[in-house]
GUGUBA-899072 format. One line per field, with one value per residue (C-alpha): residue in three letters; x, y, z. Coordinates in nm, 4 decimals. Each point is the difference from the previous one (the first is absolute). Layout:
residues N
res <- (ALA:...)
u <- (X:...)
v <- (Y:...)
w <- (Z:...)
END
This chain:
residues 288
res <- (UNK:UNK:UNK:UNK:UNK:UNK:UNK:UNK:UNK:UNK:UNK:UNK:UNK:UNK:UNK:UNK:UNK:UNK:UNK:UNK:UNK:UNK:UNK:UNK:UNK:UNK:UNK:UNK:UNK:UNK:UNK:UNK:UNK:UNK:UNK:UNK:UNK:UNK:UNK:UNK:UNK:UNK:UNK:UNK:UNK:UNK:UNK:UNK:UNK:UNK:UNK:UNK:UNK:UNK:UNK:UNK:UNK:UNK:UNK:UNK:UNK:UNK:UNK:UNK:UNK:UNK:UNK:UNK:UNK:UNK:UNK:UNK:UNK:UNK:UNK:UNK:UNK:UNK:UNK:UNK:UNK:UNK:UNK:UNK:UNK:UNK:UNK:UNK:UNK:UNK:UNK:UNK:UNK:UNK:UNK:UNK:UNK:UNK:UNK:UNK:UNK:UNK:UNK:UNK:UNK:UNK:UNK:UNK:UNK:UNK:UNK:UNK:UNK:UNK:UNK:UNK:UNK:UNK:UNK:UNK:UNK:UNK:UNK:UNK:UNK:UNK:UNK:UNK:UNK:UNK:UNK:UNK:UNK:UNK:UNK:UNK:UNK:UNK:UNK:UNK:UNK:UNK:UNK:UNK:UNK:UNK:UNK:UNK:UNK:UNK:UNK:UNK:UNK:UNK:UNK:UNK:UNK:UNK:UNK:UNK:UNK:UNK:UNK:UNK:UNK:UNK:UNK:UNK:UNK:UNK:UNK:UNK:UNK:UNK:UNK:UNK:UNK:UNK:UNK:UNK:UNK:UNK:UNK:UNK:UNK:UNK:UNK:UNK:UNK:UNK:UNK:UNK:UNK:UNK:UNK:UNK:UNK:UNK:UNK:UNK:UNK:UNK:UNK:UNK:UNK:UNK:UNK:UNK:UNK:UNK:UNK:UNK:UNK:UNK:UNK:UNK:UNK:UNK:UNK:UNK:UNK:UNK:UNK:UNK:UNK:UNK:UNK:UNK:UNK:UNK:UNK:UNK:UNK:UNK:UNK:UNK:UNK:UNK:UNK:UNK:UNK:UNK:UNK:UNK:UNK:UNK:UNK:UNK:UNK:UNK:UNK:UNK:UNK:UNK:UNK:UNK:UNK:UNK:UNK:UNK:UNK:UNK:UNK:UNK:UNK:UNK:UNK:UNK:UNK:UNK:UNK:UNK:UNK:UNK:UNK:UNK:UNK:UNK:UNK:UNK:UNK:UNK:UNK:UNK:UNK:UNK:UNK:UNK)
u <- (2.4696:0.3075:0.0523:0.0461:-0.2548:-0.2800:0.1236:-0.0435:-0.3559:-0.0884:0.0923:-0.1702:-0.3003:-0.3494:-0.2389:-0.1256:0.3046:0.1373:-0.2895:0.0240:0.3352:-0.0511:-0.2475:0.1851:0.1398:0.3548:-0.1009:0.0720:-0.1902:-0.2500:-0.3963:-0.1426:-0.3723:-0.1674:0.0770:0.3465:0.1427:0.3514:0.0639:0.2002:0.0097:0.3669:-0.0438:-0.2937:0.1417:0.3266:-0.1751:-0.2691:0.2907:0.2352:-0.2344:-0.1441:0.3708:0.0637:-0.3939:0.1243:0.2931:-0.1265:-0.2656:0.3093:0.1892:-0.2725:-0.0672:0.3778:0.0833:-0.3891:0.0166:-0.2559:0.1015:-0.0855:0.0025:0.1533:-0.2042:0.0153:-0.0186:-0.3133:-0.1230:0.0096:-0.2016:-0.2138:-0.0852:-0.0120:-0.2376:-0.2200:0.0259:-0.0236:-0.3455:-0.0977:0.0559:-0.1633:-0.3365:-0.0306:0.1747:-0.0992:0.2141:0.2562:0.1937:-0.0693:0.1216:0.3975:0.0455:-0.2858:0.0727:0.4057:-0.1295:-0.2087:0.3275:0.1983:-0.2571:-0.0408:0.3435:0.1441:-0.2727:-0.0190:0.4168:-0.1093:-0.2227:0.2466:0.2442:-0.2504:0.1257:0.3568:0.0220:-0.1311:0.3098:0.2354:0.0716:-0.0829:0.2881:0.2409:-0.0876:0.0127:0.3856:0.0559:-0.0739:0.1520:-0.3586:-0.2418:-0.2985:0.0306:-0.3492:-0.0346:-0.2835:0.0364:-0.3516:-0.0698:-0.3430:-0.0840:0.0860:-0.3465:0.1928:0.1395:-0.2852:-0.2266:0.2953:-0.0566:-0.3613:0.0468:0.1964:-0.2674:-0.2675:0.2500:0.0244:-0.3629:-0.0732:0.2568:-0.1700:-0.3674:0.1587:0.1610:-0.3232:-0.2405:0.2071:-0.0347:-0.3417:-0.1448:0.1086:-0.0927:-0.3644:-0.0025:0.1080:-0.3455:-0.2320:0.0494:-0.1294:-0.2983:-0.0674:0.0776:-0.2336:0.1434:-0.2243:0.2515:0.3325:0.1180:-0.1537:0.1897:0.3338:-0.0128:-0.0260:0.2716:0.2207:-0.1401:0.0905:0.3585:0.0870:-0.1932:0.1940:0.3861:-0.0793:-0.1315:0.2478:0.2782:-0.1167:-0.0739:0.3148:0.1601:-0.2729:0.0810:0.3950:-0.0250:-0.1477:0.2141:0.2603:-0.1265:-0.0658:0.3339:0.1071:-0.2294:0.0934:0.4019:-0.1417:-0.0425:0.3223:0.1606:-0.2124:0.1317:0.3157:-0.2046:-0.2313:0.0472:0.2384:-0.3810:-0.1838:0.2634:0.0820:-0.3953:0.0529:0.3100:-0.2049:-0.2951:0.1853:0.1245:-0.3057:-0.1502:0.2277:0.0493:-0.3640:-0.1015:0.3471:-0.1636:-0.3541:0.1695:0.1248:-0.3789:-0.0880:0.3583:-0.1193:-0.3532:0.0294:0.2059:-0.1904:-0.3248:0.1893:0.1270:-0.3786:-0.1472:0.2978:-0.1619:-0.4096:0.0878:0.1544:-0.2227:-0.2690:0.1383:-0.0500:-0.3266:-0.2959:-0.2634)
v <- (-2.8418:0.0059:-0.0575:0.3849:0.1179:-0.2984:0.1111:0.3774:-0.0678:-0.2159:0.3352:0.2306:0.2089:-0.1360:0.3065:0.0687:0.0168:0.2499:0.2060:0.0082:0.1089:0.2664:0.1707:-0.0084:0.3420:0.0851:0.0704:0.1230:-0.3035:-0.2298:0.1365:-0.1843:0.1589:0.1972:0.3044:0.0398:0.3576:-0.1903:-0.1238:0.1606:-0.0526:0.0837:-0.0594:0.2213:0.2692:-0.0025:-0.0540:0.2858:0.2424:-0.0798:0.0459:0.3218:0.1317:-0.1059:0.1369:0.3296:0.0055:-0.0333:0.2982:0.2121:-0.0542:0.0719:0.3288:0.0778:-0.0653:0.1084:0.2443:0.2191:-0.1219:-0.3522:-0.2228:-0.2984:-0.3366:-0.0386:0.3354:-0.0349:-0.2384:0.1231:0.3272:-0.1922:-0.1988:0.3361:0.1533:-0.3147:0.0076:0.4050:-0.0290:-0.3082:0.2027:0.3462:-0.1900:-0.1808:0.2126:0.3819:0.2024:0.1521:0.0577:-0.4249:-0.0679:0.1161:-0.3171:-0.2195:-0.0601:-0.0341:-0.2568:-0.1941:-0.0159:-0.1133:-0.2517:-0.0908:-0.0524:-0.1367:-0.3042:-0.0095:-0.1166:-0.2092:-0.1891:-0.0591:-0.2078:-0.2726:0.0073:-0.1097:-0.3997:-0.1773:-0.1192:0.2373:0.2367:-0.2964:-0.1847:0.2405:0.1097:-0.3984:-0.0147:0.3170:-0.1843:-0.3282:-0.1715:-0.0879:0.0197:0.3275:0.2298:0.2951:0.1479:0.2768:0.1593:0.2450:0.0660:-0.4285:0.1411:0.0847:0.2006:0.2369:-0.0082:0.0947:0.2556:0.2022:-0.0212:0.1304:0.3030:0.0987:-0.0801:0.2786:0.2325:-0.0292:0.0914:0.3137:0.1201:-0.0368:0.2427:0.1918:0.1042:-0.0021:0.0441:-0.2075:0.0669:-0.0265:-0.2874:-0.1414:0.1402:-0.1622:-0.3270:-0.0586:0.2408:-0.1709:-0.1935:-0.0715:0.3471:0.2664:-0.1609:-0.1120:-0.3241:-0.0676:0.0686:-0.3414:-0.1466:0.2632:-0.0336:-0.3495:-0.0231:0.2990:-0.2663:-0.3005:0.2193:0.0833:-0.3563:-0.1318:0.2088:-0.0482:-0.3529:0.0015:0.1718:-0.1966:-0.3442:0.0429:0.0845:-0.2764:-0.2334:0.0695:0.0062:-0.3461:-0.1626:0.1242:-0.1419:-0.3349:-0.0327:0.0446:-0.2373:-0.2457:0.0384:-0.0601:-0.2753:-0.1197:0.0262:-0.1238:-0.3483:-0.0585:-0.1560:-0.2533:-0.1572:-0.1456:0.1292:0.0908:0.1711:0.1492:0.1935:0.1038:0.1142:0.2404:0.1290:0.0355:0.1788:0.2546:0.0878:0.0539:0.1830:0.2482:0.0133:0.1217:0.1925:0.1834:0.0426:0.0421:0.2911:0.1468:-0.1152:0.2142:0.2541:0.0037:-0.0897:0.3028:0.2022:-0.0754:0.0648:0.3257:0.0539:-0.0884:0.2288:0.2440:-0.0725:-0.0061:0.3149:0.1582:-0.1488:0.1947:0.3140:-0.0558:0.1078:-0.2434)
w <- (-2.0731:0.2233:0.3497:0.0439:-0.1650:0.1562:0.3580:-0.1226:-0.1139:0.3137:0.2048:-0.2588:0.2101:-0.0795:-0.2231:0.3509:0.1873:-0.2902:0.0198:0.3578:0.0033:-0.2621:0.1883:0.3344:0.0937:0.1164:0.3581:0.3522:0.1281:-0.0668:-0.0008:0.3165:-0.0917:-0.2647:0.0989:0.1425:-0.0053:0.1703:-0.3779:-0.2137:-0.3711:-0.0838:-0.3711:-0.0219:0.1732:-0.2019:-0.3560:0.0909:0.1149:-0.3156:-0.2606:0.1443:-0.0148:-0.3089:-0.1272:0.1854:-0.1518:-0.3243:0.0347:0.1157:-0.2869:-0.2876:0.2347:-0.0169:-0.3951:-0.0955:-0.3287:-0.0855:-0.3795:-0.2006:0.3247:0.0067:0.0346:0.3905:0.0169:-0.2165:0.1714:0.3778:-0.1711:-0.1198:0.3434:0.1656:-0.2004:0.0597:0.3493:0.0139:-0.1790:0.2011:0.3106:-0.1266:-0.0708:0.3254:0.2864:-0.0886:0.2537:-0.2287:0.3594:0.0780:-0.3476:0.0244:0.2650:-0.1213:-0.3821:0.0832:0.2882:-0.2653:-0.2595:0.2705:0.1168:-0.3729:-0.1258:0.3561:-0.0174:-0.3406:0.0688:0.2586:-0.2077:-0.2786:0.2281:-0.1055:-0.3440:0.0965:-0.0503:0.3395:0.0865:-0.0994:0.3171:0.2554:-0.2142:0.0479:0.3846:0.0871:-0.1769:0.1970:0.3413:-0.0953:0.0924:-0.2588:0.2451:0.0527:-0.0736:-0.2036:-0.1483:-0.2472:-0.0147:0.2269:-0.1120:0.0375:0.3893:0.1879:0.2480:-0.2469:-0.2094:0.3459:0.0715:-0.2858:0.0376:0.3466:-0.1247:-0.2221:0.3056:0.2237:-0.2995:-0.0225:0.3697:-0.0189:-0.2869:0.1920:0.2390:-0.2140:-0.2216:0.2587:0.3272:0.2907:0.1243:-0.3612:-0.0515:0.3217:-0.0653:-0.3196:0.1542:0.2232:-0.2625:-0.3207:-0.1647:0.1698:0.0715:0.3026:0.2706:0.3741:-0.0595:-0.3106:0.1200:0.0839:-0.2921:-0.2031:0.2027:-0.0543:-0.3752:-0.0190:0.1646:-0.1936:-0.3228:0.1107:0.0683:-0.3169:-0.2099:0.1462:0.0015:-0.3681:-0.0967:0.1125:-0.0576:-0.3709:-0.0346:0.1574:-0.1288:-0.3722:0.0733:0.2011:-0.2324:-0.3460:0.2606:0.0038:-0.3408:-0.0415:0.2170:-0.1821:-0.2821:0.0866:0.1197:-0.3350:-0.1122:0.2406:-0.0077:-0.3372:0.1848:0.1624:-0.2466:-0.3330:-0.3101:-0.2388:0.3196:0.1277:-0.3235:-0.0145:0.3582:-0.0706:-0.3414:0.2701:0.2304:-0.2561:-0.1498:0.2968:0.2139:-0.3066:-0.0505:0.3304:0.0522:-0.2643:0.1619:0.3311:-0.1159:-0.0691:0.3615:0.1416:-0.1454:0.0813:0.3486:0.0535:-0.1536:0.2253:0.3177:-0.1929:-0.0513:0.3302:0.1675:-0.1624:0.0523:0.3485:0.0381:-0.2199:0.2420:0.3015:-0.1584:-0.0709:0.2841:0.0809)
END
């Protein structure tokens, strides 16, 4: 080994340190506590707002060139998703009137996280690469997974929470819905109407929170696999000629293998959010 390249490894990060690193946003600021609403996630926020252009973008143009002939395959295949999403909506939310926002909202929500969720498919180091020989500095953070983010992941849970409430009103107007918060589901009885209030509010939270944090959960840790599994090919440089190979063969079969099965879990994931969008809504249009 030469003198360059011993120096080079002495500097190398530690697995921790990379890890570390890789999960660091691009921030505002450091997070002094838990919950810091002064932080802001610049990479999230730019990853989230250019893939929902570009998913917008893409809906516009199948609308524009659409045929009523043979379609072609995207064209196909947006139908197709459509027609999924239209009968996924027409058996759980039956307002016809609810229905002309609701099942667009639930595409959206589908295709715009399902986008999200497929930034974990580019190669770990790809985008941080290029962002650190952008900035000259090869510490600096990037993280390309908006969806491994709680705080977007709770921020589109909390948009379904306030589409939820406006819907509550909207069905059963404001003094329904504020009789059905202290009469149900324990029953209409003035003994009962904290008991009820408080597991209306225990079942609001419970289901934002839910509802966020699987997403994240399953998105954080297809990131880290990743990140493991780069691991192991990149510790074929530092160990012997025989392991090292076996390493780099490691690290191919595996990252392809559960690039492939990520893809499943993409899919899924987005699809469940799609799904509980919809339960929920459905749920405010429902009397208890």
């Amino acid at each position: 080994m030469s003198v360059e390249a011993h120096e080079a490894a002495e500097h190398a990060p530690t697995a921790g340190e990379y890890i570390v690193h890789h999960l660091t946003f691009l921030s505002n600021k450091g997070s002094s506590a838990p919950f810091d609403m002064s932080v802001v996630h610049w990479d999230s926020i730019f990853f989230s707002i250019v893939l929902g252009v570009i998913g917008c973008l893409l809906l516009w143009k199948v609308a524009r060139t659409a045929t009523s002939g043979v379609p072609g395959r995207f064209q196909a295949a947006v139908e197709i998703l459509v027609e999924m999403v239209e009968s996924q909506a027409k058996g759980i939310v039956h307002n016809a009137q609810s229905r002309k926002l609701v099942a667009p909202l639930a595409l959206t929500v589908f295709i715009w996280i399902f986008m999200m969720n497929a930034m974990d498919l580019l190669p770990v180091d790809l985008l941080p690469f290029i962002w650190q020989t952008i900035q000259g500095d090869h510490e600096a953070k990037l993280r390309v997974v908006p969806t491994a983010d709680l705080s977007v992941t709770m921020g589109l849970s909390l948009g379904v929470l306030v589409t939820c409430l406006i819907y509550n009103i909207k069905i059963k107007g404001l003094g329904g819905w504020a009789h059905e918060l202290i009469a149900a589901p324990f029953g209409d009885h003035w003994a009962l109407y904290p008991f009820n209030f408080a597991m209306q509010m225990i079942e609001f939270v419970a289901k934002t929170v839910s509802h966020g944090m699987r997403l994240f959960g399953n998105m954080y840790a297809g990131e880290l696999i990743f990140l493991l599994i780069a691991l192991m090919g990149g510790a074929f440089a530092s160990v012997g000629l025989g392991t090292g190979i076996g390493l780099a063969i490691g690290h191919i079969i595996a990252g392809s293998a559960w690039a492939i099965f990520h893809i499943l879990i993409i899919t899924l994931q987005a699809f469940v959010f799609m799904m509980l969008t919809l339960v929920y809504i459905g749920q405010a249009h429902d009397s208890h």
